[in-house]
DSSP file (Angstrom, degrees, kcal/mol; ACC not computed):
  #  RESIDUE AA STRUCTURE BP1 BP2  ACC     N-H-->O    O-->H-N    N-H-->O    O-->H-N    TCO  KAPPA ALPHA  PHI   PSI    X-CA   Y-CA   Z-CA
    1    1 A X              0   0    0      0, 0.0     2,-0.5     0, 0.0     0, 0.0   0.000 360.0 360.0 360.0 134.2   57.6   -5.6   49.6
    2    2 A X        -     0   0    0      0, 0.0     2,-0.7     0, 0.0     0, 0.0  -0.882 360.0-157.4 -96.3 112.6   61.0   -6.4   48.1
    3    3 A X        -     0   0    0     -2,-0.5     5,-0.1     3,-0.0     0, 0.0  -0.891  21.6-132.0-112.8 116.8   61.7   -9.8   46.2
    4    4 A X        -     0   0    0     -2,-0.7     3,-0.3     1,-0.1     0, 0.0  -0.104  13.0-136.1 -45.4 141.7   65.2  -10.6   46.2
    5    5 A X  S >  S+     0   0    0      1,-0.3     3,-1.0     2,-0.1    -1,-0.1   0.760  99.3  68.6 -87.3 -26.7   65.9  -11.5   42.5
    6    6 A X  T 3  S+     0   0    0      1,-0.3    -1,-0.3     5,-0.1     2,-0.1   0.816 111.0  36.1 -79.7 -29.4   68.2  -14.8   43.7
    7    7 A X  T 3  S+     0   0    0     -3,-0.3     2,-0.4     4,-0.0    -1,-0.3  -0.348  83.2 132.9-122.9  47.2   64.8  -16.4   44.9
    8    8 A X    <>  -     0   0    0     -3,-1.0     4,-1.6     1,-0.2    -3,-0.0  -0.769  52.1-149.4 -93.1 138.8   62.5  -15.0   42.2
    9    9 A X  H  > S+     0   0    0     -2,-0.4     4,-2.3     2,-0.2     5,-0.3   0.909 101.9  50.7 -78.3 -71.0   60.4  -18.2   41.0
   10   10 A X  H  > S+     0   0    0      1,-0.3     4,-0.8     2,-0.2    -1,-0.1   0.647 115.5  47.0 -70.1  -3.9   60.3  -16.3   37.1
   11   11 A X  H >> S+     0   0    0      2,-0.2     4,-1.4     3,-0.1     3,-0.9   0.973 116.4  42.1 -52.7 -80.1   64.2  -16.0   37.5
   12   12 A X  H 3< S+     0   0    0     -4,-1.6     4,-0.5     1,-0.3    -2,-0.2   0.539 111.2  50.7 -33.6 -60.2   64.2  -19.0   38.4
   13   13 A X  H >X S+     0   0    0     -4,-2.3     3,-1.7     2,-0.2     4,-0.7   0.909 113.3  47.7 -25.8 -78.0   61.9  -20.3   36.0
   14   14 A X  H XX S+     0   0    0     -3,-0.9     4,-1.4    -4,-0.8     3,-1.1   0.815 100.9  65.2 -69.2 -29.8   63.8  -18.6   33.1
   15   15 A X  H 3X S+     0   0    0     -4,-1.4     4,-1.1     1,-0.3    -1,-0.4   0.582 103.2  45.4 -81.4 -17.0   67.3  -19.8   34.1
   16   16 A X  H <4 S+     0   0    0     -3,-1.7    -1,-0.3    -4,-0.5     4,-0.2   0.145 110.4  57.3 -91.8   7.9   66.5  -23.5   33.6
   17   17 A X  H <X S+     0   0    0     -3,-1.1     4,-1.7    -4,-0.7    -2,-0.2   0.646 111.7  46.9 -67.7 -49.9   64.8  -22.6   30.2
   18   18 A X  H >X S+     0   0    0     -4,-1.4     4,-1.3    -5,-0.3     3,-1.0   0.994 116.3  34.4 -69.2 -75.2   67.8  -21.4   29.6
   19   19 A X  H 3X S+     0   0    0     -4,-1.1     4,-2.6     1,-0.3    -3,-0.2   0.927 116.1  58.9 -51.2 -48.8   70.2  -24.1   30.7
   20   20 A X  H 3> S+     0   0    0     -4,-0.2     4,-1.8     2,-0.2    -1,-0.3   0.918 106.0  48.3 -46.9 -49.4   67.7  -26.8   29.5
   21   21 A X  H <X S+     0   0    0     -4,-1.7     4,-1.1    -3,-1.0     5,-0.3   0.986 110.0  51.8 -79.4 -67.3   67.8  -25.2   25.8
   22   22 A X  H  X S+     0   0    0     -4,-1.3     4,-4.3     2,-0.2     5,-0.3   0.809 110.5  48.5 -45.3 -28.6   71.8  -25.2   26.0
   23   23 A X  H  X>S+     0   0    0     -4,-2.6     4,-1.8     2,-0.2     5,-0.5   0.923 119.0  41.8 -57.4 -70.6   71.7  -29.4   27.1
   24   24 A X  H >X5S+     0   0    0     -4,-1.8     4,-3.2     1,-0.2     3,-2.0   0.678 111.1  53.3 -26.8 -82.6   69.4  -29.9   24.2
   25   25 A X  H 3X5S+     0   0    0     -4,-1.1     4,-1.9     1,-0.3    -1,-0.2   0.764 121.0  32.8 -52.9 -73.1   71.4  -27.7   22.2
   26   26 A X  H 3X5S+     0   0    0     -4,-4.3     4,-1.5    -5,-0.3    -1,-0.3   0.737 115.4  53.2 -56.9 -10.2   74.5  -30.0   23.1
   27   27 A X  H <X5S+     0   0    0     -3,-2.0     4,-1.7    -4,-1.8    -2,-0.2   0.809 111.5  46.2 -91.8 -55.5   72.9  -33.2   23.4
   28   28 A X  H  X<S+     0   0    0     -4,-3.2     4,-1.7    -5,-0.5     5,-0.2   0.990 108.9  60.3 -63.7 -32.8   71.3  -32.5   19.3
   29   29 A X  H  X S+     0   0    0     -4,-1.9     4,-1.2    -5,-0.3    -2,-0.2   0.793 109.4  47.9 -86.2 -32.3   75.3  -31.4   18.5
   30   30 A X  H  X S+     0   0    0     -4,-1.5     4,-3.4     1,-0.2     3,-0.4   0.979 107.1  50.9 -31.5 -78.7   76.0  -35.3   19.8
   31   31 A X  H  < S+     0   0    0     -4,-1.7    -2,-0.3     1,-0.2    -1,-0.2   0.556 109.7  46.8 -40.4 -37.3   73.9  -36.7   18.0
   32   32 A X  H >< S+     0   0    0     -4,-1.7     3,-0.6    -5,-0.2    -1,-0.2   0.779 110.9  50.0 -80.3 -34.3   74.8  -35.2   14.9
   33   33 A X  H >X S+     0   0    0     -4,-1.2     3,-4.3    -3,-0.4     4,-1.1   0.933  98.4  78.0 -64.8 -47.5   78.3  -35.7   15.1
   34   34 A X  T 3< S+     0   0    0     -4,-3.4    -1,-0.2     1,-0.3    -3,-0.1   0.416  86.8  52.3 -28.8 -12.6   77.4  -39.2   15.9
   35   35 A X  T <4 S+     0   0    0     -3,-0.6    -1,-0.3    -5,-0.1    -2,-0.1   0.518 121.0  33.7-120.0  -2.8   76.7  -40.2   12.6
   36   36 A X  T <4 S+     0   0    0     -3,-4.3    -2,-0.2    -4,-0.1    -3,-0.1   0.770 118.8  41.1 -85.9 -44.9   80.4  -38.8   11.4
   37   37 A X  S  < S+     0   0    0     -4,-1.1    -3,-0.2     8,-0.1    -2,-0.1   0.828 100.6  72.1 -94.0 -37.0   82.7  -39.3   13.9
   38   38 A X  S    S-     0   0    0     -5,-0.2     2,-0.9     7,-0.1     7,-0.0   0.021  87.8-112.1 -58.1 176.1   81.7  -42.8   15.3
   39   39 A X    >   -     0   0    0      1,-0.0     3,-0.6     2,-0.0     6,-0.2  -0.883  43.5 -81.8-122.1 149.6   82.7  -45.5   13.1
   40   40 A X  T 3  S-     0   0    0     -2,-0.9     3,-0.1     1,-0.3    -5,-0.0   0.039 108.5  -0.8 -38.7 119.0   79.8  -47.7   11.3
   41   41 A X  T 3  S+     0   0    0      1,-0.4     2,-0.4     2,-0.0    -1,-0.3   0.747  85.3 158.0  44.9  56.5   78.1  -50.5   13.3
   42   42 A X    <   -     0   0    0     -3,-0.6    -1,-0.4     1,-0.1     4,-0.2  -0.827  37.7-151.0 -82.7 127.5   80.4  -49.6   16.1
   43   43 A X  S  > S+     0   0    0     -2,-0.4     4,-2.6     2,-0.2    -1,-0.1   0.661  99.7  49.8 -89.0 -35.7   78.4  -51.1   19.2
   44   44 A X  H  > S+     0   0    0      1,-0.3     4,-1.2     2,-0.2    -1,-0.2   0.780 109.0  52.3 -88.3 -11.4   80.1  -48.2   21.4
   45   45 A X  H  4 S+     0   0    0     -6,-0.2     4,-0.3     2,-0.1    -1,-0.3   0.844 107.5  50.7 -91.7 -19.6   79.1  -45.5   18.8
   46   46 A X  H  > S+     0   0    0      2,-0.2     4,-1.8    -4,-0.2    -2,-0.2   0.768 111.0  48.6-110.3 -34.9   75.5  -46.5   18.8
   47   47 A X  H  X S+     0   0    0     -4,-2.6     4,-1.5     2,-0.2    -1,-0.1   0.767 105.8  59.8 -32.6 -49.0   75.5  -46.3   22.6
   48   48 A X  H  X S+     0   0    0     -4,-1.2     4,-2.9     2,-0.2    -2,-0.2   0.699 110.6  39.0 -28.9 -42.2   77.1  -43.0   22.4
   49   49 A X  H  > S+     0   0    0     -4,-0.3     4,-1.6     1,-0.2    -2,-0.2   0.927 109.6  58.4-100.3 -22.5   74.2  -41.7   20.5
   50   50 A X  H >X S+     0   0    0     -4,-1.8     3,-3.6     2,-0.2     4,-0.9   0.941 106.7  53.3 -43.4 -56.2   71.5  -43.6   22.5
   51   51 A X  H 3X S+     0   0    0     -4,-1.5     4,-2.9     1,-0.4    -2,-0.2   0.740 107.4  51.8 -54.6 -62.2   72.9  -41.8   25.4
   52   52 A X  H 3X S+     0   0    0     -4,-2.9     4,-1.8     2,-0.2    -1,-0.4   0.781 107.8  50.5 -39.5 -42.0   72.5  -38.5   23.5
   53   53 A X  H X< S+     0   0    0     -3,-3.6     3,-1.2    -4,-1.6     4,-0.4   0.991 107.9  46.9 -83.1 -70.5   69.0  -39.1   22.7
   54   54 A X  H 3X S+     0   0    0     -4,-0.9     4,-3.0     2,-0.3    -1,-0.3   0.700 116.5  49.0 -30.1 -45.4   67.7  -39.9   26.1
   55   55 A X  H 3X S+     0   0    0     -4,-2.9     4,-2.0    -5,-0.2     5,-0.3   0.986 108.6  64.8 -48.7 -65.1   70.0  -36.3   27.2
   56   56 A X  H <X S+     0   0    0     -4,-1.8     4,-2.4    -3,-1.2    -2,-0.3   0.640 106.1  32.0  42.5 -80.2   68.0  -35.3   24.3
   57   57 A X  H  > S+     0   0    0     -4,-0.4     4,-2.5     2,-0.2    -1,-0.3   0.962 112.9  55.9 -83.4 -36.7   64.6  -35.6   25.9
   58   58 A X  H >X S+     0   0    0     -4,-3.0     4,-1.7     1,-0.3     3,-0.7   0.900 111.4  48.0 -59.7 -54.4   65.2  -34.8   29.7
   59   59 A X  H 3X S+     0   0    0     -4,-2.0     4,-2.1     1,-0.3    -1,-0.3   0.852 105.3  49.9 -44.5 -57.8   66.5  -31.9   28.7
   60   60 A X  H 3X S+     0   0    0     -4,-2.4     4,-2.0    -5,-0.3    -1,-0.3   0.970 117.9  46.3 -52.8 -53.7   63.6  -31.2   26.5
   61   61 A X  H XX S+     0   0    0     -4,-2.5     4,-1.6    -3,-0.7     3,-0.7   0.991 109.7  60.8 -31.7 -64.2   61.2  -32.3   30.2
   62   62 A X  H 3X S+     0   0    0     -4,-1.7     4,-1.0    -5,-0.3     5,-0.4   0.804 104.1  40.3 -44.1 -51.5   63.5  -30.0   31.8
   63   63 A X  H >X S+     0   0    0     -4,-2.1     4,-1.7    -5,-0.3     3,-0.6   0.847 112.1  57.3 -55.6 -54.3   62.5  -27.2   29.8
   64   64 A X  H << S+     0   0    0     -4,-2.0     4,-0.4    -3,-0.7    -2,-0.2   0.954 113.9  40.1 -15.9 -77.7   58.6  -28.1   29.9
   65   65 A X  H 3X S+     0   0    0     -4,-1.6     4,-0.8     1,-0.2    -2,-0.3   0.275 113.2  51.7 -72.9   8.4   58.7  -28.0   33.5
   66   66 A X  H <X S+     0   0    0     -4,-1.0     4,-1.5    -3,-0.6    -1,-0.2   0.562 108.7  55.5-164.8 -61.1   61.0  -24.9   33.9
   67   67 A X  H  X S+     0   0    0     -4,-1.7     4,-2.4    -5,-0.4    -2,-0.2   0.853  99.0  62.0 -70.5 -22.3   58.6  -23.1   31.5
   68   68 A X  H  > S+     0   0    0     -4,-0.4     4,-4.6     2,-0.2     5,-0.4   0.926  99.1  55.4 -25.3 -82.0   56.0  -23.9   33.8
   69   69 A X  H  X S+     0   0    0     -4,-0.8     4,-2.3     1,-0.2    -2,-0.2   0.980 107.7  45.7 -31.8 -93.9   57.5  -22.0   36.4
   70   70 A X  H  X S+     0   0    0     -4,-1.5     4,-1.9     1,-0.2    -1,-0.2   0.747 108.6  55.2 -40.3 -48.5   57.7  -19.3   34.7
   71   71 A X  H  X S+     0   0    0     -4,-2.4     4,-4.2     1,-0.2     5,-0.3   0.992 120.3  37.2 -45.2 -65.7   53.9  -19.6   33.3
   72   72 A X  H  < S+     0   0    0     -4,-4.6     4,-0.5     2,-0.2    -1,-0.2   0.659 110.8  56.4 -64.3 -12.5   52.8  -19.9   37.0
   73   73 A X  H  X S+     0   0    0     -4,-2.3     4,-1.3    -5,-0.4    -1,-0.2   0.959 110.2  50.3 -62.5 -74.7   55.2  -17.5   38.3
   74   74 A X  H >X S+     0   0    0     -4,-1.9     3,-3.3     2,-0.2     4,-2.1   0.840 108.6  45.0 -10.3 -87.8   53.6  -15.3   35.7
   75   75 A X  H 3X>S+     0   0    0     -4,-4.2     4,-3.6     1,-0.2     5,-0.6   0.980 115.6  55.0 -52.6 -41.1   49.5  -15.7   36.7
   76   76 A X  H 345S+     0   0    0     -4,-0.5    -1,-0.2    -5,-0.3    -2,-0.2   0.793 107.1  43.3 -20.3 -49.8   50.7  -15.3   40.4
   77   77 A X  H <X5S+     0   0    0     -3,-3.3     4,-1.1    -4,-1.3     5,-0.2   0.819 114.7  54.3 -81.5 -47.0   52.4  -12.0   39.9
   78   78 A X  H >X5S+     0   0    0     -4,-2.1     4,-2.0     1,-0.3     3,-1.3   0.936 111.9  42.5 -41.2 -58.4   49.1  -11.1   37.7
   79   79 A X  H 3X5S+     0   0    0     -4,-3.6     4,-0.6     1,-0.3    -1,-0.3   0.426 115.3  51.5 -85.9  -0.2   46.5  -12.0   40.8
   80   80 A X  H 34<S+     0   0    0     -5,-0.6    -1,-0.3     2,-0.1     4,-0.3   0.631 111.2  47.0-111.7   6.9   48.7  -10.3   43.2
   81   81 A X  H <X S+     0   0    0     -3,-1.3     4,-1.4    -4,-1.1    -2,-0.2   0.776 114.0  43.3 -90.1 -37.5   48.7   -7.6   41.0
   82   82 A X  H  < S+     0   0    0     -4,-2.0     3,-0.4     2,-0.3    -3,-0.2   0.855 112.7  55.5 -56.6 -46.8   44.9   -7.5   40.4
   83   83 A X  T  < S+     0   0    0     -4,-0.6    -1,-0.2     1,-0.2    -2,-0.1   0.945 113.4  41.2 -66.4 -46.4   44.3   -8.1   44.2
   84   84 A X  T  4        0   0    0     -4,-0.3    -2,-0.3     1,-0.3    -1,-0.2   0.559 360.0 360.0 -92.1  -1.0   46.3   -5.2   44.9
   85   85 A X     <        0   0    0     -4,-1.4    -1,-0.3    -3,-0.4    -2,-0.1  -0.043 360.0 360.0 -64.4 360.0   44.9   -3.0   42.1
């Protein structure tokens, strides 16, 4: 049995691990500028960085569940190897 690699679950899995750590990764790089470039008690800089934070955690969810995937991809592959073992 052949599994196409474009509909692999642990592909799948790994490629929103991936992309999740680059939002975070832009999303902290906000947030850090935020306290440089905006200017001080600026109502629309402090929005800005809420904005960030909130990016901040889905991204960080995103990643959870995404690593998930991949965990469960994982025991799947295990018990269909063990069954077929």
């Amino acid at each position: 049995m052949m599994i196409s690699p474009l509909n692999n679950p642990l592909s799948t899995g790994l490629q929103g691990v991936q992309e999740g750590l680059q939002g975070m990764d832009n999303a902290a790089r906000r947030i850090a500028r935020g306290g440089v470039d905006g200017p001080q008690g600026s109502a629309s800089g402090s929005g800005d960085m809420l904005e960030a934070i909130v990016d901040l955690r889905l991204y960080e969810r995103s990643v959870e569940a995404s690593a998930q995937v991949v965990k469960t991809a994982d025991e799947t592959l295990g018990t269909l190897l063990d069954i077929k073992a």
